[in-house]
N, C-alpha and C positions, 0 to 999 in steps of 0.2 A: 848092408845095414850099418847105422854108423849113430847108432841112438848112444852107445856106448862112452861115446866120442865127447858127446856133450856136455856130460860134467863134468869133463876133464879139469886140469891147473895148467896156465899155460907155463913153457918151458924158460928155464931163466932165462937163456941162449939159443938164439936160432939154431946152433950146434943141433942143440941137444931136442931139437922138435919131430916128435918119431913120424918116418914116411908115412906112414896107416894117414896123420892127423895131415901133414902136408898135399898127402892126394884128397884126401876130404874137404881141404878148404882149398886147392887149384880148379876138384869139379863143383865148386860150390854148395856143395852139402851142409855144411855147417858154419856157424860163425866164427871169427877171432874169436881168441879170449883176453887177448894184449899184444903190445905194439912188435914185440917180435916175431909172434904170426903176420901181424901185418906188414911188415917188413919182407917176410919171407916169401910172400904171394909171389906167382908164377903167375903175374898179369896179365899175360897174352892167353896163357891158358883158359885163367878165369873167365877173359871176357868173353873168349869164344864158344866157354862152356853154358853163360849167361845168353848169350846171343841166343845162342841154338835152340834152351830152353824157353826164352820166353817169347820165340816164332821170327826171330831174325836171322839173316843169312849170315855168319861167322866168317864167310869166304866174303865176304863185300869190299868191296874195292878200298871206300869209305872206311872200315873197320880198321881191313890189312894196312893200309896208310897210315893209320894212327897209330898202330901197333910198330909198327917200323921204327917209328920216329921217340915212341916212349924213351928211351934210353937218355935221349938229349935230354931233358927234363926231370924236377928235382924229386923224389919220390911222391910226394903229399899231389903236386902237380898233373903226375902223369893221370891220377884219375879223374881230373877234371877232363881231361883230352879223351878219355874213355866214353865217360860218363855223354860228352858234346856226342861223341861218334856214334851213340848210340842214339841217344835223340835224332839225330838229323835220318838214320837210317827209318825209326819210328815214325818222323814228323809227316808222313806222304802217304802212310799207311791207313786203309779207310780203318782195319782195327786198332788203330791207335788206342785207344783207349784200354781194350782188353791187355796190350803189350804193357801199356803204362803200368797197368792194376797186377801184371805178374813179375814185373823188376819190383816195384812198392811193394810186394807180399814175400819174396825171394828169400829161401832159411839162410842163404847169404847178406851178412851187414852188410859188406862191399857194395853187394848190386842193390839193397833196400840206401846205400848210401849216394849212390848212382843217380836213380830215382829219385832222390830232394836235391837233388842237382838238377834234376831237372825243370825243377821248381823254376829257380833263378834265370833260368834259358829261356822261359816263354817270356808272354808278353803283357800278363794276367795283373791288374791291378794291386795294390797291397792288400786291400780287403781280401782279395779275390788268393792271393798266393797266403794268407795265413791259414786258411781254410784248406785249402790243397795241402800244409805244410803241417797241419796238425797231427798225422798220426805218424811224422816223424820224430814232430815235439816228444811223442807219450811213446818211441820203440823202445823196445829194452833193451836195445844194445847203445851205451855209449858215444859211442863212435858215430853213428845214425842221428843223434841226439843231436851232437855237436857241427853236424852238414844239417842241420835243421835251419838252426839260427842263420845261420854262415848263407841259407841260399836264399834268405831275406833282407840279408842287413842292407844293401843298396837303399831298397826303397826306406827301410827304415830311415836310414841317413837323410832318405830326403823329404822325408814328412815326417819329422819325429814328433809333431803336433798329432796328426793323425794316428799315426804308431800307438803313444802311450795312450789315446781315447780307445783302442783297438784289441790291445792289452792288458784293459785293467781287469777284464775278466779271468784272462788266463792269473793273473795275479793271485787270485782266489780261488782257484779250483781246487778241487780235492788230490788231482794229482800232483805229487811235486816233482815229475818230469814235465808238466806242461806250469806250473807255477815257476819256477826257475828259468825256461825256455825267454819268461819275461823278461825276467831280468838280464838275464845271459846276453840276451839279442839285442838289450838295448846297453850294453856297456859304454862307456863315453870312449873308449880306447879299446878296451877288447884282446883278444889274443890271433896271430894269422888271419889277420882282417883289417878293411879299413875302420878309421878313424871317423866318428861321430863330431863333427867340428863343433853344431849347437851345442852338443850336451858336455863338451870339455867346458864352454865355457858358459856355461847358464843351467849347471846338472838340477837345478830345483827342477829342473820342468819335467824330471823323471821322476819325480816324490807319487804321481799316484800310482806307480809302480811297486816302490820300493816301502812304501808305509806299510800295507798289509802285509809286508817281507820279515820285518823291524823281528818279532817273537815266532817265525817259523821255526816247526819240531825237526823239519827235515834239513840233516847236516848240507846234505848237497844243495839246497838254497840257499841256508846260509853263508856257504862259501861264498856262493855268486854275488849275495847281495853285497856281503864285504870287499869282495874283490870290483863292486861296480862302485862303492866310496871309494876303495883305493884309486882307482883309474880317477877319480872327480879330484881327487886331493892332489894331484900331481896339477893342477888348473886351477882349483880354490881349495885351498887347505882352510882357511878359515870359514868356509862351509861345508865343510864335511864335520870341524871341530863342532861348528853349531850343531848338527842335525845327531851327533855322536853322545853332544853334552845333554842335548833333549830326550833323547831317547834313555839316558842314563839316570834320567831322574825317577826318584820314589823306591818301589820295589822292581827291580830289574832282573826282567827273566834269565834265566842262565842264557837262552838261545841269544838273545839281546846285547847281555855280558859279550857275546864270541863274536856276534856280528862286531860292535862297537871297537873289539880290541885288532883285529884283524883288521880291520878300516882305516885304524890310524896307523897302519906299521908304517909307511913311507915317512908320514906325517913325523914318527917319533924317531925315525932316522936318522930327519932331518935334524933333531932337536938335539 
């Protein structure tokens, strides 16, 4: 049983992370709770323990190869080369499907993080990959959250006409894991990603994104939204000042206040 486990505090130092929690998250039992668990994973372990449960051979030729070779590669990286290994093992399998629905359901972030990785690998149109990408957007772990966006931004990049018509709903939904997913995915610059070329240099065309953004209650949106004028303002500063000085007029919510001042910090760096 390892129910105990779960409300745990994660440990400042990988040091200090007790084995009990270590074997819990190498068989997959439970989630991270911060980047030092993640850091500590026993990957080979993981994947094997992930394999096995969700109907794959862990001893697969395919697997063991990728496993082998993890080391060469930068931490954040090796689970993309997982994440592939395990698709390709899935892709040929007639239950593919049921495999897919038991990594995307996994009390593992890792392996539910694996699975919106797998998003990106197919071959499923944009419409087609936000709708498979959805109940990444809304997991409650973090980390899951953030391989959400990350396993769409491609196509984003290359229809961001399409993208922001696509989006404006998540824009307004009641949850602000899948409201922020908006924004997040369409940053002009972004974090451990590529770069959106149209939106560095023409960020208006993300405005019906970002307007119903403007007085959100939820901090973790507005971070986002602030931090996607920040990325605009290293491109047009003088439109970010606009949309910063509009949104500042009359009575100005506090949410609005924090977006507006966060948006210019580059801006007022420079100044």
């Amino acid at each position: 049983m390892v129910q105990h486990l779960l409300g745990r505090k994660g440990a400042a130092r990988i040091a200090l992370i007790p084995q009990e929690v270590l074997d819990a998250l190498n068989a997959g039992q439970i989630p991270t709770v911060n980047l030092n668990e993640f850091l500590a994973l026993d990957l080979a372990q993981l994947a094997r323990k992930v394999a096995r449960g969700i109907g794959l051979d862990p001893e697969a030729e395919r697997l063991q190869d990728t496993l082998a070779m993890l080391s060469a590669f930068p931490p954040v990286r090796r689970h993309l080369h997982v994440a592939r290994a395990l698709y390709d093992l899935a892709a040929p399998r007639a239950e593919r499907d049921r495999i897919a629905h038991a990594l995307a359901t996994h009390p593992s972030d890792v392996a539910r993080s694996w699975a919106a990785q797998w998003i990106a690998f197919s071959s499923m149109a944009l419409p087609d990959k936000l709708c498979s990408v959805w109940r990444f957007a809304a997991d409650p772990h973090f980390g899951v959250r953030e391989m959400a966006w990350m396993a769409v931004r491609d196509e984003i990049a290359g229809d961001v006409e399409q993208a922001v018509r696509l989006l404006q709903g998540w824009a307004t939904h009641p949850d602000p894991n899948i409201r922020r997913f908006a924004s997040e995915a369409t940053r002009p610059r972004g974090v451990w990603c590529a770069q959106i070329e149209p939106l560095k240099q023409e960020p208006w065309r993300g405005l019906p994104l970002l307007e119903p953004l403007r007085a959100d209650d939820s901090r973790y949106v507005q971070n986002s939204v602030a931090n996607w004028l920040n990325d605009a303002a290293k491109t047009q500063p003088a439109w970010v000042r606009e949309v910063c000085g509009r949104w500042s007029r009359g009575r100005v919510p506090p949410a609005t206040a924090y977006i507006v001042r966060r948006a210019q910090r580059s801006i007022a760096n420079e100044d």
